[in-house]
N, C-alpha and C positions, 0 to 999 in steps of 0.2 A: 441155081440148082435146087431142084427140091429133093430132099433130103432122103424122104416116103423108095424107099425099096431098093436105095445104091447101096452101095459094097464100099467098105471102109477097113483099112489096114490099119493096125495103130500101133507101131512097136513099142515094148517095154507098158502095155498096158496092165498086167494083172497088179498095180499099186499108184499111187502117187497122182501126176497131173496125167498121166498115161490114163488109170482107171476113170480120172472123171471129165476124161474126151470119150473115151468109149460107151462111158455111159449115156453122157449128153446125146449123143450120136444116135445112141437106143432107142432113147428119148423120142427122136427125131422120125424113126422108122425105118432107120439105114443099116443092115447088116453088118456086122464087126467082126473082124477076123484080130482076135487077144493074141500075140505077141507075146511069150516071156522064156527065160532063159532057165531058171531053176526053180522057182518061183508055181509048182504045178498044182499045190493043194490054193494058193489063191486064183489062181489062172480058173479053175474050174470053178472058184466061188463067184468069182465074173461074168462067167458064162451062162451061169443061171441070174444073175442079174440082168444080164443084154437079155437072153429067152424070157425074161417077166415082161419084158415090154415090149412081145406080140413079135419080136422079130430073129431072123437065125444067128447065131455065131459060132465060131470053129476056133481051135486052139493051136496054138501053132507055136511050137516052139523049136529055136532057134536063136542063135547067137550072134546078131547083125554085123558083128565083127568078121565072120564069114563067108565068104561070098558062093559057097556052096551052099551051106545052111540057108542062106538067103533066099538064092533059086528055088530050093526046093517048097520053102516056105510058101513063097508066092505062087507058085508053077499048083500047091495043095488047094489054094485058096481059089485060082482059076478053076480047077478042076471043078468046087464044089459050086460056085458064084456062076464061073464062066466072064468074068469081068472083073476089073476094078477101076472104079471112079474114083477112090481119095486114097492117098498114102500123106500118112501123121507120122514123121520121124520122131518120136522122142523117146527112145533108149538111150540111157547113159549112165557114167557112172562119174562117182567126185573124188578123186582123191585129196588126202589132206593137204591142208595149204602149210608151204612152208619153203625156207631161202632156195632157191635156184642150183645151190652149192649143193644140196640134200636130196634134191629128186634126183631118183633112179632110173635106169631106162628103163624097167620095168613099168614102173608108174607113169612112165612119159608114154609112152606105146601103148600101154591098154588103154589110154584117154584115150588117145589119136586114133586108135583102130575102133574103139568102138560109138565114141563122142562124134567123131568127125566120114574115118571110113566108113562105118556104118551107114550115116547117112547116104552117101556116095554109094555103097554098094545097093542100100533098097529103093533109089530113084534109078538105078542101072535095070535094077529089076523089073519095076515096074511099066518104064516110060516105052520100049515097044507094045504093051500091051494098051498103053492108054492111047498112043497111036492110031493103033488099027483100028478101036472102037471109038476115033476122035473127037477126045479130050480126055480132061482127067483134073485133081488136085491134087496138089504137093505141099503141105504144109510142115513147116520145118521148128521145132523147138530150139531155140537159142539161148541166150542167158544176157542179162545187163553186163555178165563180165565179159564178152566179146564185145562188147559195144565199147563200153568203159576201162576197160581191165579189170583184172581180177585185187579188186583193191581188199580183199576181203576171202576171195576163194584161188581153189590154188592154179599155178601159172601155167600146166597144163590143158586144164579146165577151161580156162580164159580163153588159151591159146585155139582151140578144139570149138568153143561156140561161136568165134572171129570165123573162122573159118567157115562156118555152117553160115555165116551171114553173105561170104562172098562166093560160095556155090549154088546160096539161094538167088543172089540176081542174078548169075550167068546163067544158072538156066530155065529162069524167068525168060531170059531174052532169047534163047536157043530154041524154047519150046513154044514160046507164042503164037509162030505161025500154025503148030499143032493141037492149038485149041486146050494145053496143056498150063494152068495157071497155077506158078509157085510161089508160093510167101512163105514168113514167118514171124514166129511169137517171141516176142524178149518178154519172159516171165523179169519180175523181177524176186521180192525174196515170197516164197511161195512155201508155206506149211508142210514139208511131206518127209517123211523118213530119209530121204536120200539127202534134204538139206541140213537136218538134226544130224543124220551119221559125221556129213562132214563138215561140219562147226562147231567148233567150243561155244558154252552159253554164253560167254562176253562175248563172242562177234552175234552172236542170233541179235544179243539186246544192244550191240552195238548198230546192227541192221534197222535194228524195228526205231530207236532215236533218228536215224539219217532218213526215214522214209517219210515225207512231207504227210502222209492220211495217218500213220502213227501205228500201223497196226500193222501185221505181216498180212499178205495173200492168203485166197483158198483156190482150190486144185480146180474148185468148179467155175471160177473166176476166170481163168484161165481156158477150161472149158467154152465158155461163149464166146469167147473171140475164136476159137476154131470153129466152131459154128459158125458165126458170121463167116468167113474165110470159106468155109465149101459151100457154104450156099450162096455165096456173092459169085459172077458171075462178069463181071468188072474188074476185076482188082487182081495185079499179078506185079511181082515185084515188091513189095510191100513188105515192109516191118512194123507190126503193132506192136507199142510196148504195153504190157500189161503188169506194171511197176509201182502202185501207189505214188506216180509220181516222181521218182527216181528217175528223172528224162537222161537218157544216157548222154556221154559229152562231155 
């Protein structure tokens, strides 16, 4: 797929590994529809980021956790596009890590709904639409802690990107015959405010010791393998870890 003039969804992009898929994506000449929840004074600093490089984006906010927000979100984006070629899960959030005895259901439920449902609600949303106009990408953000567990972040969290890993190959294999190709990205420890919020400095420097290249991730690192991913045109099913190394397992 070349990248020159498709329609790109990104949730949770106005910061983090969200902001530099969107941008890379800009980059590329593929219109971006920014994704954020409260976050409106950077959403609009985004915006005019994507517009510097020559291509449209819409702001769309929305709380992937539900599934009316969701609709309308995407139902906004149709309206303006008239299509969508690539939907980028990656909204979420971290809460702190800590014994199993201590988490709340609070804390358990807002991962779940928006780590995990989320996901599940904006591939609901989209996958008639990428039907009709036959194909589409689904690219899904995961974590080393769904892979590996959450040796490190909390058991929610873990719990909630395990999951995004086995609704990314079911409907990998569900969607195939509709020209629909889904993967995903196991970041591993990756630079961005939402991994500071929920880490004490001893596990950051405990992370960055365990990672075989020595140094934590950047957001735009992460970035190119999504790119690879919607412009591959082969490859459905697939987990790329993007980990320094860190091979889950």
């Amino acid at each position: 797929m070349n990248l020159k003039g498709k329609v790109a969804l990104i949730t949770g992009s106005s910061r983090g590994i969200g902001r530099a898929i969107a941008i890379a994506f800009a980059q590329k000449g593929c219109h971006v529809g920014i994704n954020f929840r409260k976050s409106y004074d950077r959403a609009l600093e985004m915006l005019k980021i994507v517009k510097s490089h020559g291509v449209e984006g819409v702001l769309l906010q929305a709380d992937v956790s539900k599934y009316d927000q969701v609709k309308s979100m995407v139902d906004t984006l149709i309206k303006k596009f008239g299509r969508i070629d690539i939907l980028v899960n990656n909204a979420a959030v971290a809460p702190k890590r800590k014994p199993i005895e201590e988490i709340t259901d609070e804390e358990w439920d807002e991962t779940m709904n928006v780590d995990l449902k989320g996901v599940f609600y904006c591939c609901k949303a989209v996958v008639p639409y990428m039907k009709r106009q036959g194909g589409g990408k689904i690219i899904n953000i995961s974590s080393t802690a769904g892979r590996r567990g959450g040796r490190t972040s909390a058991l929610p969290y873990a719990t909630a990107k395990a999951g995004v890993l086995g609704l990314t190959y079911t409907l990998a294999y569900q969607l195939a015959k509709y020209n629909i190709l889904v993967n995903a990205i196991v970041p591993g420890q990756i630079l961005t405010e939402l991994q500071m919020e929920a880490m004490t400095p001893e596990l950051l420097e405990q992370q960055k010791r365990e990672t075989p290249l020595g140094r934590f991730g950047k957001p735009e690192e992460v970035a190119h393998a999504a790119v690879f991913l919607a412009e591959n045109d082969y490859v459905t099913a697939e987990v790329v870890n993007v980990c320094g190394g860190r091979i889950p397992g």
